[in-house]
C-alpha positions in Angstrom: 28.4 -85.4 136.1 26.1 -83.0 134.2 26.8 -83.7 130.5 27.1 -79.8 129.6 28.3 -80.2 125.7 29.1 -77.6 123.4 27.2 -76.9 120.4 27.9 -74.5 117.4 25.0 -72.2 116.1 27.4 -70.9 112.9 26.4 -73.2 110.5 29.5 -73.1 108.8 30.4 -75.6 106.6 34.4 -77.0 107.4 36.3 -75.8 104.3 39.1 -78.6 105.4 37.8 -82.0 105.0 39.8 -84.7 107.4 41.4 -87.5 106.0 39.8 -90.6 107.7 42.4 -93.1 107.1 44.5 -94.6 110.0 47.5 -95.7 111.1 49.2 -96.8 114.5 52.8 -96.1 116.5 52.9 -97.7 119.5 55.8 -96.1 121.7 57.8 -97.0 124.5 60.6 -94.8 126.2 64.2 -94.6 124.7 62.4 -95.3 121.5 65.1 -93.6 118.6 64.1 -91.4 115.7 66.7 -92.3 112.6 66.5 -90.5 109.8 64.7 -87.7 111.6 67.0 -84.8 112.1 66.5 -84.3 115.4 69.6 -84.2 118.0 67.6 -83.3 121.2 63.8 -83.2 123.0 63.3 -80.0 121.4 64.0 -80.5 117.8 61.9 -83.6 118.2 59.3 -81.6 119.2 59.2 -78.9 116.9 59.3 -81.3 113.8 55.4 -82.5 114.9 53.0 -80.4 112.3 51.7 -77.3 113.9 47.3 -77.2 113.6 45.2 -74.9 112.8 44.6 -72.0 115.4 41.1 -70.8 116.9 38.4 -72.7 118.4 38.0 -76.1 116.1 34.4 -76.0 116.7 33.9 -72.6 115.3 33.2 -74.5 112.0 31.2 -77.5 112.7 27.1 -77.8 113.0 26.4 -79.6 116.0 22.8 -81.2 117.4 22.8 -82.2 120.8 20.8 -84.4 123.0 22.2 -84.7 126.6 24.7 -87.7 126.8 24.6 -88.2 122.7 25.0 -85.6 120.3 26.3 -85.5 116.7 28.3 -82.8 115.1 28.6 -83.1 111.3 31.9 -82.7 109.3 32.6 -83.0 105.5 34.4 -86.5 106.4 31.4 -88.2 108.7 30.2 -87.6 112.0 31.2 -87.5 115.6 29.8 -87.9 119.2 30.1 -84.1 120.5 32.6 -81.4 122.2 33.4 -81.2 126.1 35.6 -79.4 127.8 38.8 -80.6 129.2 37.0 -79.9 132.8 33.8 -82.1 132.0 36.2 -84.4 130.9 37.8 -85.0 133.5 34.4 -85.4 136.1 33.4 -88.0 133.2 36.3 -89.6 133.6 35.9 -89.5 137.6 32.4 -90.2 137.4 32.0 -93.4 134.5 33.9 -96.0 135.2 33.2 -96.8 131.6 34.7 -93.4 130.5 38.2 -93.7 128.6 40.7 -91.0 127.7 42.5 -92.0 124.6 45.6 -89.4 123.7 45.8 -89.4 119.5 49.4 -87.2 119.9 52.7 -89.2 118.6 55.3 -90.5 120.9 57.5 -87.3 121.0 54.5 -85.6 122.1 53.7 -88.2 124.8 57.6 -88.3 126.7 58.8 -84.7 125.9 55.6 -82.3 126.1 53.8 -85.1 128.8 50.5 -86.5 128.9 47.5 -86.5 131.1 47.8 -88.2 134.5 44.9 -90.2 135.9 46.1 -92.5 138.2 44.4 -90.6 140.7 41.2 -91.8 139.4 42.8 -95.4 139.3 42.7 -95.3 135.2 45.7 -94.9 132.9 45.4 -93.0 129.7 45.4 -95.0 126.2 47.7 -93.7 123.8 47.6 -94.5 120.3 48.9 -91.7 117.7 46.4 -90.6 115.0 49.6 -89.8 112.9 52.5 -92.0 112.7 55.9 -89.9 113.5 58.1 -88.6 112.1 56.4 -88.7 108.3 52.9 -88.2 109.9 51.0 -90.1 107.8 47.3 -90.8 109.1 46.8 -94.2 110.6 45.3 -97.4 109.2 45.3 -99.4 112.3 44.1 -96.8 114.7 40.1 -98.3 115.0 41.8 -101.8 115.3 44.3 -101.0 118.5 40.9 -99.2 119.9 39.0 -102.6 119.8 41.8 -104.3 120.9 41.9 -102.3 124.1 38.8 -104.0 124.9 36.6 -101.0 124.2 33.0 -101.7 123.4 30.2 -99.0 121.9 29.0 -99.1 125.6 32.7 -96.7 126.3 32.2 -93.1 126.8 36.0 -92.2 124.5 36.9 -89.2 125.1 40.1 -88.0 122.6 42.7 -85.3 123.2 45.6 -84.2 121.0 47.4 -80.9 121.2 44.7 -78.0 120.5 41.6 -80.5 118.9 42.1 -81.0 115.4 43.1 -85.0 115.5 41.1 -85.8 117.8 38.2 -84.8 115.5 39.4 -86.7 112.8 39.7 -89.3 115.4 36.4 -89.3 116.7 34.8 -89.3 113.3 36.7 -92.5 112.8 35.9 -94.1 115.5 31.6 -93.3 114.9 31.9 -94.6 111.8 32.4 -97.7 113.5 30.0 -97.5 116.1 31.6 -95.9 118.8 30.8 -93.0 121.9 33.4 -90.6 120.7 33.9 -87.2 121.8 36.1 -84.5 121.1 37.9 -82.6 124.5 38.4 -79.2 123.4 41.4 -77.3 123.0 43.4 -80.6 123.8 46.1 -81.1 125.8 48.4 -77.5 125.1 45.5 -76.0 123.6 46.8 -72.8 121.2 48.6 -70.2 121.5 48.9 -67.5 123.9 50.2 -63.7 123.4 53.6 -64.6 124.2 53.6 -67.6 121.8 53.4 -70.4 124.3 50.9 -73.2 124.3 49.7 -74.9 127.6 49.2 -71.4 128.8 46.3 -69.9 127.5 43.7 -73.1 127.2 43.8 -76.9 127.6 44.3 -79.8 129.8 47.8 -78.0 130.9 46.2 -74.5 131.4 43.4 -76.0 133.6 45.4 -77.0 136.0 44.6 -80.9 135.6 47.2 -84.0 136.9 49.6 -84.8 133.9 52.9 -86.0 133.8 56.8 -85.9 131.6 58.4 -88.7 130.7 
């Protein structure tokens, strides 16, 4: 795979800084939400936090140097940006590459996740944001380790449209680790019509994923 990253030339600084403390939901299906107000998939859904539109690298100055690059936030630093496409050949490619999905569990079985089972790999999930009060993890760099992941890993994070998995992938630097943003995430934003998973993403490209 050609590592073609994306760099910004703005020089903005972020006027948001992201929170960089952690904590973990591990799901599993049939997995009840009391207290929640939700009666069905959609209102389950629809009570996960909506992020911030346009391109999440629009505010971020990055340096790169082919397979490792830093982009600098308020909060720390992270490995680069790649596109849900390079992604993906990574994944095919590295047998050390790793996609680890930051959404919560209603994301995971109601909107879907990515599939790679074609590439004989399985996706890690471990939510960023614990549901449904969505506070930020304190566990999250603990569960990575856990998984076996060394600094060696290539970790690639998704979310819904890139704005966890920042705050992700600063985290996991901090400690060491190869981690990357995937841009525009899973659903990526937005289109005209108000629909995600239209406009840009893992969805919108066309790439394996699967519903619980």
């Amino acid at each position: 795979m050609a590592d073609h990253f994306h760099k910004d030339n703005a020089g903005k600084p972020q006027t948001q800084a992201i929170v960089i403390t952690i904590s973990l939901i591990i799901g599993k299906k049939g997995f009840e939400f009391p207290n929640s107000g939700a009666k069905n998939k959609a209102d389950l859904v629809s009570l996960v936090p909506e992020e911030p539109e346009g391109d999440p690298n629009d505010s971020f100055n990055a340096g790169c140097r082919e397979k490792r690059m830093t982009v600098q936030t308020p909060s720390g630093s992270y490995s680069g940006d790649i596109t849900v496409q390079e992604a993906w050949e990574a994944l095919q490619n590295d047998e050390m590459a790793v996609l680890v999905d930051v959404r919560t569990l209603p994301e995971w079985q109601f909107v879907g996740v990515p599939d790679l089972s074609s590439l004989g790999k399985k996706v890690l999930t471990v939510s960023w944001q614990v549901y449904p009060a969505m506070d930020v993890n304190s566990n999250f760099v603990d569960v990575i380790r856990a998984q076996g992941l060394k600094v060696d890993n290539r970790i690639f994070m998704i979310c819904r449209s890139g704005v966890r998995s920042i705050a992700s992938s600063v985290a996991l630097c901090a400690e060491g680790f190869q981690a990357f943003n995937v841009l525009d995430g899973f659903e990526g934003n937005h289109d005209e019509q108000g629909h995600r998973g239209r406009k840009a993403g893992w969805k919108a490209a066309g790439l394996p994923w699967q519903q619980g």
